[in-house]
C-alpha positions in Angstrom: 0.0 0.0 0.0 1.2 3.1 -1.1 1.5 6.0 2.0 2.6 9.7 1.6 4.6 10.3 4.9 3.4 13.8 5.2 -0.2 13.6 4.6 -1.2 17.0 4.4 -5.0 17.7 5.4 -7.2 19.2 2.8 -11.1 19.6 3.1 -12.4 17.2 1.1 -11.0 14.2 -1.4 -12.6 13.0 -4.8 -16.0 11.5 -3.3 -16.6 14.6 -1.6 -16.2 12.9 1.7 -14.2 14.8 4.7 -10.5 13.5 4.9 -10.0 12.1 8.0 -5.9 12.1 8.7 -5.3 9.3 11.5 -1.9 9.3 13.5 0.1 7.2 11.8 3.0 5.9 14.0 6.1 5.7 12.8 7.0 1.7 11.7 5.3 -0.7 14.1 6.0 -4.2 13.5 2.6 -5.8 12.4 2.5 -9.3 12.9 3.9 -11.3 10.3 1.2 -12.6 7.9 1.0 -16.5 6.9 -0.5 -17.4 2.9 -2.3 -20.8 3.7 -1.1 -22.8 -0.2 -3.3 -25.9 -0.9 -1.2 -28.5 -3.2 -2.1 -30.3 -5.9 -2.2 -33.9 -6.0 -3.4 -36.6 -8.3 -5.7 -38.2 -6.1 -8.3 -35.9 -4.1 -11.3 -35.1 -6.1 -11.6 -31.9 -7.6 -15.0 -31.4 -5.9 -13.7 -32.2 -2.2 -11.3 -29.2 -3.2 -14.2 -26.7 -3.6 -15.7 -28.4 -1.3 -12.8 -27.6 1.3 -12.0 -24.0 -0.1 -16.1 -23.1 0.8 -15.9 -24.8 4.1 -13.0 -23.5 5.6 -12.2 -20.4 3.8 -15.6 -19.2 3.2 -15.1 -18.5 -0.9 -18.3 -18.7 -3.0 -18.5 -21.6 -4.8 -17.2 -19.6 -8.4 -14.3 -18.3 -6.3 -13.5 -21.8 -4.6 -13.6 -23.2 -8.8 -11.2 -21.0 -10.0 -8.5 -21.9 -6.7 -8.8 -25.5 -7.5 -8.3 -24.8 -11.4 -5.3 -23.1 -10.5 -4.1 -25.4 -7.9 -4.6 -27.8 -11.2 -3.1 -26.4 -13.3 0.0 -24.6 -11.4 0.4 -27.3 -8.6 -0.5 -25.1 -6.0 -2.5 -22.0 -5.1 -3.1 -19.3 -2.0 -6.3 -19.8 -0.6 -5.4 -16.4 2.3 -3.5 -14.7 3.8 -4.1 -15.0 7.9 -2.5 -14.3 10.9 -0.4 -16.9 12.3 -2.9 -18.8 14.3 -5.3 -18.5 12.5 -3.2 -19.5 9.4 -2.3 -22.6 11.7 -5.6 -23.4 12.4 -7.1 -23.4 8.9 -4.0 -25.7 7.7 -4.8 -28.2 10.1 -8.7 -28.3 9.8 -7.8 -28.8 6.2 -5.7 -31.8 6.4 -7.7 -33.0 9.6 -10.9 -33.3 7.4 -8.8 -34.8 4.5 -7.3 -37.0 6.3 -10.8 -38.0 7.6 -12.2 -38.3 4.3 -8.6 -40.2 3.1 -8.0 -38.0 0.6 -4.4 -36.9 0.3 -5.0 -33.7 0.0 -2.3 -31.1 1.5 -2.1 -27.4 3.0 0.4 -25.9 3.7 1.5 -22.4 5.2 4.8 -19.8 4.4 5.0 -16.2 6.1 4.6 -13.4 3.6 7.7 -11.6 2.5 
């Protein structure tokens, strides 16, 4: 995201809305953020994919398609971006309900450069 360090104050912006300038201070660490990757192999059903992406990660069923296609196609795909925990979490309700359904299916997480 794009900042200007000196934001200067003026009345209004584009939409006509009042610019609000908030305090911003100066470089706090945010919490590292984790991309959840789902992996393609040759055996789970394309279905339990979309299946998993709506579960868990709450796409609609057109967004969940187009992940598994890529996940197809590329070998693997982000499904989100999360905090750690919660990055953690979603990986292992993944391969949890995989695993229950024996489908090989695996998630993975890496930290966001």
């Amino acid at each position: 995201m794009h900042q200007h360090v000196h934001m200067m104050a003026g009345p209004e912006n584009d939409d006509g809305d009042t610019v609000v300038v908030t305090d911003v201070k100066p470089k706090t660490k945010r919490p590292p953020l984790y991309k959840v990757l789902l992996l393609n192999d040759d055996y789970t059903p394309m279905e339990f994919v979309v299946h998993v992406l709506e579960r868990f990660f709450g796409l609609n069923h057109a967004q969940a398609f187009e992940i598994m296609l890529t996940v197809h196609k590329k070998g693997l795909a982000v499904v989100g971006v999360f905090s750690h925990e919660i990055a953690e979490t979603k990986v292992a309700q993944v391969m949890d309900y995989a695993r229950r359904h024996q489908h090989p299916l695996q998630c993975t997480m890496e930290k966001e450069e």
